[in-house]
C-alpha distance (Angstrom), angle and dihedral (degrees) to the residues before:
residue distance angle dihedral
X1 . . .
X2 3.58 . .
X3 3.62 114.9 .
X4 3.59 100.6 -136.7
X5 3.77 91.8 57.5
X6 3.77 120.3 84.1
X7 3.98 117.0 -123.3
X8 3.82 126.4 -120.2
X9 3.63 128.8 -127.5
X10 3.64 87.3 -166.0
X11 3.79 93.6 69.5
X12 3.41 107.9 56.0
X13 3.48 95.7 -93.6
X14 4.35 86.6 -72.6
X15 3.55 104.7 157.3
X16 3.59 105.2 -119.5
X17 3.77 127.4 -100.2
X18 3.55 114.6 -110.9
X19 4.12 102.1 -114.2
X20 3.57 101.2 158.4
X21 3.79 104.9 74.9
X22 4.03 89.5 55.5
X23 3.49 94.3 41.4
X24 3.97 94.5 53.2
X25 3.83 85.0 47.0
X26 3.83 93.3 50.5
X27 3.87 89.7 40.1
X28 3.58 99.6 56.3
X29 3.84 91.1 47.2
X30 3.54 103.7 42.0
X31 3.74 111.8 22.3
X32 3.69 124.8 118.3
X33 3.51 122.2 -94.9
X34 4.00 93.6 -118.9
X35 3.99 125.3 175.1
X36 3.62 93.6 -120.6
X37 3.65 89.6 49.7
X38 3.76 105.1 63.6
X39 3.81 122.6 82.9
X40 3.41 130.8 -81.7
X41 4.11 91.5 20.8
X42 3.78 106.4 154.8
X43 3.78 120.3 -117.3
X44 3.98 90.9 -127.4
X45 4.25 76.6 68.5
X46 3.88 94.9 42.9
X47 3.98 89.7 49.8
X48 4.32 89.6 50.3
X49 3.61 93.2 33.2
X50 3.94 91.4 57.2
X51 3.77 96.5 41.7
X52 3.83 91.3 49.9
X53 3.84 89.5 47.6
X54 4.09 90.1 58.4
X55 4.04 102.1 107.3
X56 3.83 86.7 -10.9
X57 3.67 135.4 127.7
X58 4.16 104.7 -123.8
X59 3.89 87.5 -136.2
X60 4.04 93.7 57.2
X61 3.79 87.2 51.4
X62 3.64 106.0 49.9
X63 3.71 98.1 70.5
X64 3.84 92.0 44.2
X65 3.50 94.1 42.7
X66 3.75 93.5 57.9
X67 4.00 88.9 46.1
X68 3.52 90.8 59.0
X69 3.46 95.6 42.2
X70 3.70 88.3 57.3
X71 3.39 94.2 45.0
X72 4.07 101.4 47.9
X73 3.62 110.4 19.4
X74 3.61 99.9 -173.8
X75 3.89 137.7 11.4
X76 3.60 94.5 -88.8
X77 4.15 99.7 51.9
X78 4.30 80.2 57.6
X79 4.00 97.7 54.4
X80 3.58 87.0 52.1
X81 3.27 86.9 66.5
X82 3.98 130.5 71.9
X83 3.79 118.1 -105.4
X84 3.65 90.4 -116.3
X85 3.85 96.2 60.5
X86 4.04 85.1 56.2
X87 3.66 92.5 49.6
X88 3.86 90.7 50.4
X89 3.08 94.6 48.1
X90 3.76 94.4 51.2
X91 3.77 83.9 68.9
X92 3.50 114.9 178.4
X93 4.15 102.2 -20.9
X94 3.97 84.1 119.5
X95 4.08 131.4 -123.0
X96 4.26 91.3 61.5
X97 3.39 80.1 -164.9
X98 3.87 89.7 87.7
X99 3.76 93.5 63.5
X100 3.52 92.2 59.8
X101 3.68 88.0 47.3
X102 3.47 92.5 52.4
X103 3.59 89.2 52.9
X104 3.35 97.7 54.1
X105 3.26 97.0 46.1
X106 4.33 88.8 51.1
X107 3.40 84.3 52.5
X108 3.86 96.0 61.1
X109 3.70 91.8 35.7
X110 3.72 90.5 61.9
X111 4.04 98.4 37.9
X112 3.71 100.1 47.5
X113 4.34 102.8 15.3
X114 3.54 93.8 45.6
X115 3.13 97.8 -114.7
X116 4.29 96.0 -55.7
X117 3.75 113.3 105.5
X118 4.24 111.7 -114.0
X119 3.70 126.6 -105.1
X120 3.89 98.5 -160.4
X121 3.60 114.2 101.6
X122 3.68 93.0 -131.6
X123 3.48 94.5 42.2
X124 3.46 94.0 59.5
X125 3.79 92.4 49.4
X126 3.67 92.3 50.3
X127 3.58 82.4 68.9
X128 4.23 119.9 102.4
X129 3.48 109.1 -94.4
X130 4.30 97.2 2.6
X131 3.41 114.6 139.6
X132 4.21 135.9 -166.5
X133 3.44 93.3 -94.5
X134 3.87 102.6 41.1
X135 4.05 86.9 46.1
X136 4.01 96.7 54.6
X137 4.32 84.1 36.1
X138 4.09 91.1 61.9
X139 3.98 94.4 34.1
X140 3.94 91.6 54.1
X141 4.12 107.1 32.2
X142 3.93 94.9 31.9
X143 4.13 93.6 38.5
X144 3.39 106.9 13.4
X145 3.89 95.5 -125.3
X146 3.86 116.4 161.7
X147 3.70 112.8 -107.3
X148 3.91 133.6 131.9
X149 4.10 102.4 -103.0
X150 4.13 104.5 -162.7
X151 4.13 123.9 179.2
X152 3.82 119.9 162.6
X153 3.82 88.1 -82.4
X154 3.64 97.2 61.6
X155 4.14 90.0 34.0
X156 4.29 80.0 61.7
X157 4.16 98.2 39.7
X158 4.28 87.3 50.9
X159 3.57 102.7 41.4
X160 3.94 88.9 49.2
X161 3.40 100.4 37.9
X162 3.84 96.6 39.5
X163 3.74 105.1 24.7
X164 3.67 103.1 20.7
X165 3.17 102.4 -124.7
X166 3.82 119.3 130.9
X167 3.44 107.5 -143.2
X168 4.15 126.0 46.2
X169 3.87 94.9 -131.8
X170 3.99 114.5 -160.2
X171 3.17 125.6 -18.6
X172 3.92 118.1 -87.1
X173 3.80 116.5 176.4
X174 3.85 88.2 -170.0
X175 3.74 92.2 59.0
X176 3.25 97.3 23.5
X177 3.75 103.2 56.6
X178 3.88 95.2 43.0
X179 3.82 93.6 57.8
X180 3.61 96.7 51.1
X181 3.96 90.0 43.9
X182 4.04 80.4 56.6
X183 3.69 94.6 62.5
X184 4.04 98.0 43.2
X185 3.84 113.0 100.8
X186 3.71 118.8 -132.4
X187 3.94 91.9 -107.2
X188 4.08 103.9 97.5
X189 4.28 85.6 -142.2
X190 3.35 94.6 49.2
X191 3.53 98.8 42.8
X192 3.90 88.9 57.2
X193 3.75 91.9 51.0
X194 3.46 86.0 59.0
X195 3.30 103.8 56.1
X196 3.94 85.0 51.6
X197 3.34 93.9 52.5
X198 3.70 92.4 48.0
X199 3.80 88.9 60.6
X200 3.48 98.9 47.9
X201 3.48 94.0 49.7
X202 3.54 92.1 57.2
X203 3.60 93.7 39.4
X204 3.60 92.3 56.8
X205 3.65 119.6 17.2
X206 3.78 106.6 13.9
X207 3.59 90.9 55.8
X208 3.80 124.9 164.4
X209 3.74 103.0 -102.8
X210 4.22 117.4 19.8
X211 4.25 102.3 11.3
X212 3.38 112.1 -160.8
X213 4.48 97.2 -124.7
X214 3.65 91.2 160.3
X215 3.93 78.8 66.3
X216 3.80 96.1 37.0
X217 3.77 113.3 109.8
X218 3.65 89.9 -154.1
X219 3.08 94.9 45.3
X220 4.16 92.0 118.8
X221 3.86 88.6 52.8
X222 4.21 96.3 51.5
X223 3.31 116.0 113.2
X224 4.03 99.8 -166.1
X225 3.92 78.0 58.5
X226 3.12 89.0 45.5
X227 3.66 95.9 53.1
X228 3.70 99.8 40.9
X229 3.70 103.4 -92.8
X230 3.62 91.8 -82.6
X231 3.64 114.7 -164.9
X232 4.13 124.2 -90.0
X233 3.95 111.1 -101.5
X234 3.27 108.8 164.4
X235 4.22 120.3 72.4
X236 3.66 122.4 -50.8
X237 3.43 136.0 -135.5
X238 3.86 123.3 -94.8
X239 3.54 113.2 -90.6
X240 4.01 115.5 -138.1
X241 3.58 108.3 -104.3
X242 4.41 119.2 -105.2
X243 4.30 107.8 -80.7
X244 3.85 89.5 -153.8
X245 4.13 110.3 92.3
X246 4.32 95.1 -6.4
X247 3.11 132.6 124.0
X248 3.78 89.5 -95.8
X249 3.43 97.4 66.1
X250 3.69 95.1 52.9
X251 3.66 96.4 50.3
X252 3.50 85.8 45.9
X253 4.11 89.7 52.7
X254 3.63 93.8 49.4
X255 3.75 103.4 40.6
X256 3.87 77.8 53.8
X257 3.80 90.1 70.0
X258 3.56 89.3 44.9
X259 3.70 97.8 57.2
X260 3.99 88.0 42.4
X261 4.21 92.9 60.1
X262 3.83 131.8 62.7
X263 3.84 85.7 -163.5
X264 3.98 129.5 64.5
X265 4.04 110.7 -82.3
X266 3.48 110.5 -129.2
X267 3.99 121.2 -124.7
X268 4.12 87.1 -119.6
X269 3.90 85.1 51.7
X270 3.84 88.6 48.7
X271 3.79 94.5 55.8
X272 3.63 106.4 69.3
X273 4.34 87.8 64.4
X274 3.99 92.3 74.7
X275 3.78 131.6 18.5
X276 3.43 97.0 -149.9
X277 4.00 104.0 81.6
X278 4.16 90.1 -168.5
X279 4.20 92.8 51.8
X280 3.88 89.0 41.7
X281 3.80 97.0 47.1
X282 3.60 98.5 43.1
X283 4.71 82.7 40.3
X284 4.39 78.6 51.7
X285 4.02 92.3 43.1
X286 3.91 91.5 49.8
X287 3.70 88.7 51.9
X288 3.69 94.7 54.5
X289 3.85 93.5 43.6
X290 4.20 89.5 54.1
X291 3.70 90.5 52.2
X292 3.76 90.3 -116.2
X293 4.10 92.8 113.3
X294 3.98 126.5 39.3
X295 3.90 124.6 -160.6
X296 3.29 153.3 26.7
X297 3.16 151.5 -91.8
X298 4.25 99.6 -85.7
X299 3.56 90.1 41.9
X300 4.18 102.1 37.1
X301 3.94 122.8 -126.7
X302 3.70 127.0 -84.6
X303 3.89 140.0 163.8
X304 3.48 122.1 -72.3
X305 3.93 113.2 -88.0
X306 3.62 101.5 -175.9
């Protein structure tokens, strides 16, 4: 085992495989050419880059990424703004709920940071609407600090590679954390290559369902391969509810009309979006409660403006 690696109870005291070295290979070959990848990209575009990526395709949030790039270079150019221009502009990445995050968040970033997003973990999630992942995310690919970075991709690519089991199961940051620590070298570069490389390997050949392990370049170190990709027993992780006829998609309908007029929308106007008055009221309801809508019905609903 490499020294500079911490062990894991969890694994049976195995020493652990050394994945980083043919991951960095494989990484710097074969990775996408990403936005948030290329030198020089500010940490402002890190921090929106990795909140738009959170149950989002990458190739929806390229072109809207760059938009609002354009459009607010840094956290203070977006506070100037209303909350409702960020939610318009989010457009139709899904969970608004984001912008106003985002927002918030600018908002901070350019009262208290002076105007330059944080590198300190706890800084970051001292910001409105930060989380654990988005915090180590900016420290690591916009500073290059060493911490363990782990999404549901990575979760799958450790716990088959490293405990052979084939699917990630729940989230556990006390698990979690500690096996992707294990697999960081010492070096503070290549320690954030690897946790890019771990993503992108689960992203696109250590997928959920088919992985591509002919493809794999640790494919010689995995132990579910080694084992005979034996089936998951143990619990599961939560599967993301169906779009078609939730909730979702009626608060996505209606905040559609609000995006589309510079006036209040009217509850009458509202109707016609959803044929089922319960699921669209309690869909409108949810909208005001997030801070996404403000109104009534005498006055009409709108974005937030402040």
């Amino acid at each position: 085992m490499n020294a500079s690696r911490a062990s894991r109870p969890d694994v049976d005291n195995a020493s652990v495989p050394d994945v980083a070295t043919p991951l960095i290979t494989w990484f710097r070959a074969a990775g996408r050419d990403l936005p948030w990848r290329r030198p020089g990209f500010p940490a402002w575009g890190t921090l929106v880059s990795e909140v738009m990526l959170q149950q989002t395709q990458v190739a929806r949030v390229v072109p809207r990424l760059e938009a609002w790039l354009t459009r607010w270079p840094t956290p203070a150019d977006l506070a100037a703004s209303p909350p409702a221009d960020a939610v318009r502009a989010w457009d139709r990445l899904g969970y608004p709920r984001r912008a106003l995050a985002l927002h918030a968040a600018a908002t901070a970033i350019a009262e208290r940071h002076g105007n330059v997003v944080p590198r300190d973990v706890e800084a970051l999630l001292a910001l409105p609407g930060i989380g654990d992942y988005t915090a180590r995310a900016v420290a690591v690919f916009a500073y290059g600090d060493r911490h363990p970075v782990v999404d549901v991709n990575v979760r799958r690519v450790l716990k088959r590679a490293l405990l052979g089991e084939g699917d990630p199961g729940p989230a556990k940051a006390g698990v979690d954390l500690p096996l992707m620590e294990s697999v960081l070298p010492a070096d503070r570069d290549a320690a954030a290559a690897t946790n890019a490389a771990v993503m992108e390997l689960g992203a696109l050949v250590c997928v959920a369902r088919a992985p591509a392990c002919d493809a794999c370049p640790i494919a010689d170190r995995c132990a579910w391969r080694a084992a005979g990709y034996p089936e998951h027993e143990g619990p599961r992780a939560p599967k993301q509810a169906r779009f078609a006829g939730s909730d979702r998609q009626v608060r996505g309908l209606i905040m559609a009309e609000l995006r589309a007029s510079d006036v209040p929308v009217t509850r009458s106007e509202i109707e016609p979006v959803w044929p089922d008055a319960a699921q669209r009221d309690r869909a409108l309801a949810s909208l005001v409660r997030d801070g996404l809508a403000v109104g009534d019905d005498a006055s009409g609903y709108r974005l937030p403006e402040g």
